[in-house]
C-alpha positions as CSV (number, residue, x, y, z in Angstrom):
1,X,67.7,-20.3,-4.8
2,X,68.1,-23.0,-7.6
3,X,66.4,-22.0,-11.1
4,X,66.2,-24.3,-13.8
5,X,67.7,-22.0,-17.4
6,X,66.2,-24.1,-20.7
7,X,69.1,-23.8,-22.9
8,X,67.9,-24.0,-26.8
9,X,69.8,-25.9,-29.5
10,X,72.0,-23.1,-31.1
11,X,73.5,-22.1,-28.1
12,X,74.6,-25.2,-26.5
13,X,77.8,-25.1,-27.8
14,X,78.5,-22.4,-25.1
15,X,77.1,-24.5,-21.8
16,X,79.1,-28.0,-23.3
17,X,76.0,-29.5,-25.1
18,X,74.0,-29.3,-22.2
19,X,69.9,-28.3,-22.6
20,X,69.5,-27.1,-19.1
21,X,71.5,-25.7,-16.4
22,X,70.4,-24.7,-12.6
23,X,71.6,-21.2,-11.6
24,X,71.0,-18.6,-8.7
25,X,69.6,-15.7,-8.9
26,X,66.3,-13.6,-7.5
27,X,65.4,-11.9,-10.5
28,X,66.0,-13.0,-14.7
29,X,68.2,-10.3,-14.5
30,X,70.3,-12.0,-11.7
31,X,69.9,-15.9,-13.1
32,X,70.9,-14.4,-17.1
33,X,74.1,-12.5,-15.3
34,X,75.3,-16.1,-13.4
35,X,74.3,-17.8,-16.7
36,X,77.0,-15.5,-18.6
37,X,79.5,-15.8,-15.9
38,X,79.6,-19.7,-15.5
39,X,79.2,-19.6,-19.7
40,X,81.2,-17.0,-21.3
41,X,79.9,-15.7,-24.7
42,X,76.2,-16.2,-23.8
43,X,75.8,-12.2,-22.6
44,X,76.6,-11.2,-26.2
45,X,74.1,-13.5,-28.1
46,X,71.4,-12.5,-25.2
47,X,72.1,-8.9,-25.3
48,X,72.6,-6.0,-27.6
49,X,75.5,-3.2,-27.7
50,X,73.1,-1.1,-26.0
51,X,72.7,-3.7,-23.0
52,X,69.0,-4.6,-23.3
53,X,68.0,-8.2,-24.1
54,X,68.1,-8.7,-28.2
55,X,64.6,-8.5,-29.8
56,X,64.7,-11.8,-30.9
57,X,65.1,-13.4,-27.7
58,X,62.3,-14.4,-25.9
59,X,62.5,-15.1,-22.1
60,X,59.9,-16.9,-20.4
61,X,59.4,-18.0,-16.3
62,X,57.1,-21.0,-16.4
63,X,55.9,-20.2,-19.7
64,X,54.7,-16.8,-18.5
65,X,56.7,-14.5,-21.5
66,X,58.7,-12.0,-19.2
67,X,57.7,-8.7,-21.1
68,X,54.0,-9.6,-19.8
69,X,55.8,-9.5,-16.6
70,X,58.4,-7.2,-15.0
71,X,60.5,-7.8,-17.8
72,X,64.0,-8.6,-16.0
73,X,63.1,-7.7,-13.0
74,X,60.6,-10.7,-12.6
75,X,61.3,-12.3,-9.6
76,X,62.3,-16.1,-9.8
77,X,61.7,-18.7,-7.8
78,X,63.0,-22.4,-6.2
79,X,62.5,-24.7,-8.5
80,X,61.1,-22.3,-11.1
81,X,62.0,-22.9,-15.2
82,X,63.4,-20.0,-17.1
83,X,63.3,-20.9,-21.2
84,X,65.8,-19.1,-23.5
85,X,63.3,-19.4,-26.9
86,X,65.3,-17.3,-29.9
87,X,62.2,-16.3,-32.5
88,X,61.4,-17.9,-35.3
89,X,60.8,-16.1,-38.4
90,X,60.8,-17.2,-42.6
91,X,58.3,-19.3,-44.2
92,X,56.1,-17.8,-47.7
């Protein structure tokens, strides 16, 4: 089943400029392992040493964030829209 993976600016440079991708997959978990595997380098700017997604990366499936979810385990869907969103922080 065909997800749509929002890709945001900074890491475009690993999917060849590209904003979006479609990927398989059942769960995030499934649809972020293909996403690493047709793009390598992504896995280490998702993920931490200790193999859990970085805290500063925010998932979301249809604008539903994924820790108010099942986390990784949240099933996907056809036609479903997965959005990489890195966190903003700064400002005074």
């Amino acid at each position: 089943m065909s997800v749509v993976v929002r890709i945001p600016t900074p890491l475009q440079e690993f999917t060849g400029q590209k904003d979006a991708v479609e990927l398989d997959g059942q769960t995030v978990k499934e649809v972020l392992v293909n996403l690493d595997s047709q793009y390598t380098g992504l896995r280490q700017r998702l993920y931490g040493e200790d193999g859990k997604l970085r805290r500063f990366v925010n998932i979301y499936v249809n604008q539903e964030d994924i820790r108010f979810l099942q986390g990784e385990d949240t099933e996907v869907s056809e036609g479903d829209e997965l959005s990489i969103v890195p966190a903003i922080a700064g400002g005074r």
